[in-house]
TORZAFI-907161 format. One record per residue (C-alpha): y, x, z; residue in one letter; residue number from 1. Coordinates in Angstrom, 2 decimals, padded with zeros to 5 digits. Each point is the difference from the previous one (the first is absolute). Layout:
Y | X | Z | a | NUM
...
! end
This chain:
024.34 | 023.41 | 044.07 | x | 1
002.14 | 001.01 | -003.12 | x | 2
001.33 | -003.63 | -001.00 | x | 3
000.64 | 001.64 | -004.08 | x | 4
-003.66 | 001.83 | -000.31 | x | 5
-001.16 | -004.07 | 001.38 | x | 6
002.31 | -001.53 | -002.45 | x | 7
-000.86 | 002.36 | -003.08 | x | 8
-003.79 | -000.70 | 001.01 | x | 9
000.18 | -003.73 | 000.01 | x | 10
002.38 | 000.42 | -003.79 | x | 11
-002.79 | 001.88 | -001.32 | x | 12
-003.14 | -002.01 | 001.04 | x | 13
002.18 | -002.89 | -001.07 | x | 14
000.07 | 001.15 | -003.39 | x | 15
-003.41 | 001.23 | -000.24 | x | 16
-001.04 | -003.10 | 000.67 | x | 17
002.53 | -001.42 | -002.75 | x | 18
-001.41 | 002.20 | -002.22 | x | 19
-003.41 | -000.34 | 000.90 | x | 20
000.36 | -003.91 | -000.38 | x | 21
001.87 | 000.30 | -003.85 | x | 22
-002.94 | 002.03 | -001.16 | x | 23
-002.66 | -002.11 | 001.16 | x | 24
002.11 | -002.94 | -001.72 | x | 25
-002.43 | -002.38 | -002.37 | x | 26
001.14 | 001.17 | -003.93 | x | 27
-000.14 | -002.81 | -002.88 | x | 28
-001.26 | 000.94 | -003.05 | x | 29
000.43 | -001.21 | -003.07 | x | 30
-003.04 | 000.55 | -002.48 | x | 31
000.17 | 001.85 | -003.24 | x | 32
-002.01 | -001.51 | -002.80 | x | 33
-000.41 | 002.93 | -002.07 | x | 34
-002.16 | 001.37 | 002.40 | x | 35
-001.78 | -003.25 | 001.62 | x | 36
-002.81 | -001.92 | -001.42 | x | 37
-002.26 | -002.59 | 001.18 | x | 38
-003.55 | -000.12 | -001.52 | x | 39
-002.14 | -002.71 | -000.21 | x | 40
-004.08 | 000.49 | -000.34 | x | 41
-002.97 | -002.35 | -000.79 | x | 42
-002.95 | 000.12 | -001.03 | x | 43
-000.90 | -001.77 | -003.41 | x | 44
-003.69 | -001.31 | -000.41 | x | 45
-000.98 | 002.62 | 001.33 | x | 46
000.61 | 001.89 | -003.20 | x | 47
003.15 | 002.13 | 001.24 | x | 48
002.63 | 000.04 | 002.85 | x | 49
003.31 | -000.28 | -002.03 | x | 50
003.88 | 000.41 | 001.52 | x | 51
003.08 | -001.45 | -001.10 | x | 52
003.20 | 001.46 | 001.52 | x | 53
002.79 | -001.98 | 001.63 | x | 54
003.36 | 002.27 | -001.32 | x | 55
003.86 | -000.36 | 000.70 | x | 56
-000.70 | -000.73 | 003.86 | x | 57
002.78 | -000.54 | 002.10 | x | 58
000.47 | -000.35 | 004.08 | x | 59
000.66 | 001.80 | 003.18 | x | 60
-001.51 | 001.63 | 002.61 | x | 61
001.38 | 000.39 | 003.52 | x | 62
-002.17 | 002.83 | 001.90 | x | 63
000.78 | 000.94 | 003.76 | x | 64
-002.36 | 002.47 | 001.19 | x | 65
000.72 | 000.17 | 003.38 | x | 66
-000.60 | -004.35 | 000.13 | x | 67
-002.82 | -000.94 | -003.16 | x | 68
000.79 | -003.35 | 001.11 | x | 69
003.73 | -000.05 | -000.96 | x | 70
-001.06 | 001.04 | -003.48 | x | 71
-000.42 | -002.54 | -003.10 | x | 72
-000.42 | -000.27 | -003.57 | x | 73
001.16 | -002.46 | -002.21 | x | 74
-001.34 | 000.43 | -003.82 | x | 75
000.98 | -001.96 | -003.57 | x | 76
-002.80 | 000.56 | -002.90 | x | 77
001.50 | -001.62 | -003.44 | x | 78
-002.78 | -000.84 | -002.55 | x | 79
001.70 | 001.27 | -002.50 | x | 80
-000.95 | 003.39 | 001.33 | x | 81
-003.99 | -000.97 | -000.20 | x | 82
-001.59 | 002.88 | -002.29 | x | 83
-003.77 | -000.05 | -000.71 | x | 84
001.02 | 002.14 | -003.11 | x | 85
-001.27 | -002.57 | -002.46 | x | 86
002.61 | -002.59 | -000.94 | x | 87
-002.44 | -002.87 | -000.65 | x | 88
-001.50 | 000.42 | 002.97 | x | 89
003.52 | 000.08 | 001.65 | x | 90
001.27 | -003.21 | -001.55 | x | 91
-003.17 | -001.77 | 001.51 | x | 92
000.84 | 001.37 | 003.23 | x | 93
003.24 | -001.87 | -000.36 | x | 94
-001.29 | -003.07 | -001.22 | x | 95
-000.85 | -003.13 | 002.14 | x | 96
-003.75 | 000.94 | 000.34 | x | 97
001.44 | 002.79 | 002.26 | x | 98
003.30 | 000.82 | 001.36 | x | 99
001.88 | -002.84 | -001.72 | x | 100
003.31 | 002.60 | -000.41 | x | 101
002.39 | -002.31 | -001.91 | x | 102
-000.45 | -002.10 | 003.00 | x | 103
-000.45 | 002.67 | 002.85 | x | 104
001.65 | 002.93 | -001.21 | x | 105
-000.40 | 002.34 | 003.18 | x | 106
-002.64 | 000.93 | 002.87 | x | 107
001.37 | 000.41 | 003.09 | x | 108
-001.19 | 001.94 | 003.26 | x | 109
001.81 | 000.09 | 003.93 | x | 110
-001.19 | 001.50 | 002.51 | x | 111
-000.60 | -002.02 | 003.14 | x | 112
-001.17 | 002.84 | 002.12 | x | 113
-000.37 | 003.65 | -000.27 | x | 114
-002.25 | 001.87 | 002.81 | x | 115
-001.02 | 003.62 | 000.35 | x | 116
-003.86 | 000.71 | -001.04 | x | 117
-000.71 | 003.50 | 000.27 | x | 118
001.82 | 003.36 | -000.84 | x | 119
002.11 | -000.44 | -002.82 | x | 120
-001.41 | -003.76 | -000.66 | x | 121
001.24 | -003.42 | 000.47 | x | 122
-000.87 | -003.43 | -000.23 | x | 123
002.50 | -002.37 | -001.66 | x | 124
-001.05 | -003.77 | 000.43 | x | 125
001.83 | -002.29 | -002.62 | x | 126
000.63 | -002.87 | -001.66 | x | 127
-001.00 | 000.09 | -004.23 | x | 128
001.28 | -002.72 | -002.19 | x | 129
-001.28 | -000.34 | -003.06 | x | 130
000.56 | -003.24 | -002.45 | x | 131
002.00 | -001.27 | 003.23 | x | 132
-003.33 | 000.48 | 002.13 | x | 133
000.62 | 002.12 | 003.05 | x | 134
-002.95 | 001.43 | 001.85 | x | 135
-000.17 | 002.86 | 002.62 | x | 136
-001.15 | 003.42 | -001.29 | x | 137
-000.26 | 003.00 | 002.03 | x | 138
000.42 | 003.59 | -001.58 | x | 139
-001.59 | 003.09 | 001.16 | x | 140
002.95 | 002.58 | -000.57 | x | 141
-000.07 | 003.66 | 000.00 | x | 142
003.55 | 001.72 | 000.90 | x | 143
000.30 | 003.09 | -002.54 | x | 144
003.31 | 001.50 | 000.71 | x | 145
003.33 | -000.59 | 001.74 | x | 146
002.74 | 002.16 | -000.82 | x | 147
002.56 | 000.84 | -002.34 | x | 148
-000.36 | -000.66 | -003.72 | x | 149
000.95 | 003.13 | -001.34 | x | 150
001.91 | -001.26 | -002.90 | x | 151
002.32 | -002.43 | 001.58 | x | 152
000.16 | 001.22 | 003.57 | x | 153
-000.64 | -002.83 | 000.81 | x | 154
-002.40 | -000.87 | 003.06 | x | 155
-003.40 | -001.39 | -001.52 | x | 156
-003.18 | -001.43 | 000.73 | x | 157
-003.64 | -000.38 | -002.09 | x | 158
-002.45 | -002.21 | 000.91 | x | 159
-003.68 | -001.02 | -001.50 | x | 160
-001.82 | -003.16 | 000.53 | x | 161
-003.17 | -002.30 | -000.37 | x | 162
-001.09 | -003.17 | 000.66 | x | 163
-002.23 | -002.42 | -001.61 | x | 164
001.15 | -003.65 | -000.62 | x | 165
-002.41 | -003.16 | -001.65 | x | 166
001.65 | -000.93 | -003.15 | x | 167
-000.95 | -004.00 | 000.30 | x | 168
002.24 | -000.10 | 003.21 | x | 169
002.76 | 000.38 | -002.30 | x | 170
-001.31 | -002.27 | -003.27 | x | 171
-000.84 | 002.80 | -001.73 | x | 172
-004.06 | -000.82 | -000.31 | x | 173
-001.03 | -000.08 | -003.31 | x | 174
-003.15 | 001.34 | -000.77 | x | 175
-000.79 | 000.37 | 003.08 | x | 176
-002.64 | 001.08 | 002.14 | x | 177
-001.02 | 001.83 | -003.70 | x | 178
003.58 | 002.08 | -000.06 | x | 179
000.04 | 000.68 | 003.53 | x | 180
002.09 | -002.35 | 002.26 | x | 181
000.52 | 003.20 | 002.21 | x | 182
002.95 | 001.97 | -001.08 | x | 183
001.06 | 003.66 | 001.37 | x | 184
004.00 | 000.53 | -000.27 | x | 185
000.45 | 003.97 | 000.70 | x | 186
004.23 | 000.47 | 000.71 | x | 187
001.33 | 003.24 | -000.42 | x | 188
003.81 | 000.38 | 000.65 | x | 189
003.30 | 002.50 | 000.72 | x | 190
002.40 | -001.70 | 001.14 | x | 191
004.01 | 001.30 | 001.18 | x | 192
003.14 | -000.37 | 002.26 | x | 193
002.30 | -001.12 | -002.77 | x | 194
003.50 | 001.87 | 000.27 | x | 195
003.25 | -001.87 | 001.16 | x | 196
001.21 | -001.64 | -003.29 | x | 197
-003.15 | -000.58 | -001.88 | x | 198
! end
């Protein structure tokens, strides 16, 4: 047996595997608020279903696709982003009969599990604090691309969401059952590797 055609073999599967194992690496991503929103959706006596948006989101998302499981999210949602588009109704938002912001100025999400539910779909359990009440939520999430962002070169990663959360488990109730207690958050985000130095 030629001991150098053994040796070179064993070198190359060596780095194969190497190289093999650095792709397959889990990638944190940092989120880019311009192009991530979280909308909120009730239903108002019946009358109308009317959204406010949650702006200037910030977090990060670790994604391994070769091990769901190793992959988190951990999200920060300040109120002063909230943006039904009518100031008045903003500034009530705010106010103690809702989100109290002057007191609680940020809504918070972490992941406390991530599992695979279909092609291209995940589950993300979490934990939700609101007014300093934490309850679990689970969001249905739809992968929409992995690659690289064209305009950075940067690797990247979009992702949309749903879930539906009761608003008096977080001492937001008022008016309700008549504005419904039921809320829909939709998440749509882009998030990307940040480059060394940034």
């Amino acid at each position: 047996m030629n001991i150098n055609r053994l040796s070179r073999g064993v070198l190359a599967a060596t780095l194969l595997a190497a190289s093999a194992s650095a792709l397959a690496a889990p990638l944190t991503y940092t989120m880019d608020p311009t192009h991530t929103d979280v909308v909120a959706q009730w239903n108002h006596f019946g009358f109308s279903n009317p959204i406010a948006h949650f702006g200037q989101v910030e977090g990060t998302i670790t994604y391994d696709p070769d091990n769901v499981a190793a992959s988190s999210v951990e999200v920060v949602m300040p109120l002063a982003g909230l943006d039904s588009h009518v100031a008045k109704f903003d500034e009530h938002l705010r106010s103690a009969d809702f989100f109290d912001a002057e007191k609680f100025p940020r809504a918070t999400f972490k992941s406390t599990a991530v599992e695979p539910a279909g092609e291209g779909k995940l589950k993300i359990t979490g934990d939700l604090t609101i007014k300093d009440i934490t309850k679990p939520v689970v969001l249905d999430a739809t992968i929409n691309k992995v690659g690289t962002n064209p305009m950075t070169n940067q690797p990247a990663a979009g992702f949309d969401a749903v879930a539906t959360i009761k608003r008096t488990d977080f001492g937001l109730g008022m008016y309700a059952p008549n504005v419904s207690d039921e809320v829909q958050l939709r998440i749509t985000t882009e998030a990307s590797v940040q480059k060394a130095g940034e």
